[in-house]
C-alpha positions in Angstrom: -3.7 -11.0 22.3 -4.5 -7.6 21.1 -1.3 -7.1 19.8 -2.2 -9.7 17.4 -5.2 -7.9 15.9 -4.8 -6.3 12.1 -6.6 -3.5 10.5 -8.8 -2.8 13.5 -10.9 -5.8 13.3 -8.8 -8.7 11.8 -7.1 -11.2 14.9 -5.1 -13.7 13.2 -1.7 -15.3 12.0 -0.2 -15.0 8.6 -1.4 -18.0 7.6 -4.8 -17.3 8.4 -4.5 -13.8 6.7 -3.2 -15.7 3.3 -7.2 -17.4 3.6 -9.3 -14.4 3.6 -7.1 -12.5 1.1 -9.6 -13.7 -1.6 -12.6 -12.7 0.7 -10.9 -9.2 1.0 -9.2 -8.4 -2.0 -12.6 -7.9 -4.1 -13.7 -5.4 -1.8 -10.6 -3.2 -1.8 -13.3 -0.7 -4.5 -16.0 -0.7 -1.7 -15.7 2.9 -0.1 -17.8 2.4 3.4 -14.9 -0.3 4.1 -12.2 1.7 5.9 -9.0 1.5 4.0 -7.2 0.0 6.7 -9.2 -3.0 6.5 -9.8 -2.8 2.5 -5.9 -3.4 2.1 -5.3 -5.7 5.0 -3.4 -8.4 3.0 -1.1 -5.3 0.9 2.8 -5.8 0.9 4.9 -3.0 3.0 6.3 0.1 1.2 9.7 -1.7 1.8 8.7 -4.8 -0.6 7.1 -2.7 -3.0 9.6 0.5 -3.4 12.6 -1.4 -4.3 14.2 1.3 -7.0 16.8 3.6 -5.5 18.7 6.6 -7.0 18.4 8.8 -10.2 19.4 5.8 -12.6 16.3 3.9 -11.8 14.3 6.5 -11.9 11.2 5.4 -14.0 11.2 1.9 -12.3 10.4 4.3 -8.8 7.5 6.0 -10.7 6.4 2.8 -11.7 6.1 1.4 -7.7 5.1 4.5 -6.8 2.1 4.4 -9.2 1.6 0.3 -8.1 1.6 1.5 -4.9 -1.2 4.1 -5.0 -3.3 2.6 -7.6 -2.9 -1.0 -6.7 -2.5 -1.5 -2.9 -4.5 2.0 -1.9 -1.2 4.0 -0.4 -1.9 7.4 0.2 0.9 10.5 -1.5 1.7 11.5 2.5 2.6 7.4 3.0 4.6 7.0 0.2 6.2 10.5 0.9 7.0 9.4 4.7 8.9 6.3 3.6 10.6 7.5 0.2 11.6 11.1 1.9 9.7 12.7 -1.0 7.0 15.6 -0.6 3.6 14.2 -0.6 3.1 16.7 -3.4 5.6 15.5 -5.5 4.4 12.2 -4.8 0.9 13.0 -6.5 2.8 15.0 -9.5 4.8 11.6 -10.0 1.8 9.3 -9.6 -0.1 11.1 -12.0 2.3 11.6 -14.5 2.4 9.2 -17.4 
């Protein structure tokens, strides 16, 4: 049963996840919320980081940013699973 249990606090299928999104997704903003449970519902790095290789380079800035702005990613996540430096990460993200 514990296995089972999301975000600290959150003991549930997907299905039952997909009803509280709404519930959850306004308070994504709301600091005193750990982030783990702020971005519960969030898609993986794999669904979101779909551009590979230097031809598709501005699509990758693109999720990267999605994925930082949008769904609350940190630079050292994004680093971990694209192989890039956190650093460069940030210089990516906030580069427009």
């Amino acid at each position: 049963m514990w296995a089972e249990l999301k975000s600290q606090c959150i003991l549930g299928g997907e299905k039952f996840l997909a009803e509280i999104e709404p519930a959850i997704k306004d308070k994504s903003l709301v600091k005193e919320i750990p982030r783990c449970q702020r971005f519960i519902s969030r898609p993986a790095l794999d669904v979101l980081l779909t551009a590979h290789g230097t031809d598709e380079k501005k699509k990758r800035d693109e999720e990267l940013r999605k994925a930082h702005f949008e769904y609350g990613y940190s630079f050292s996540e994004i680093g971990r699973h694209t192989r890039l430096h956190y650093a460069t990460v940030s210089k990516i993200v906030r580069k427009k």
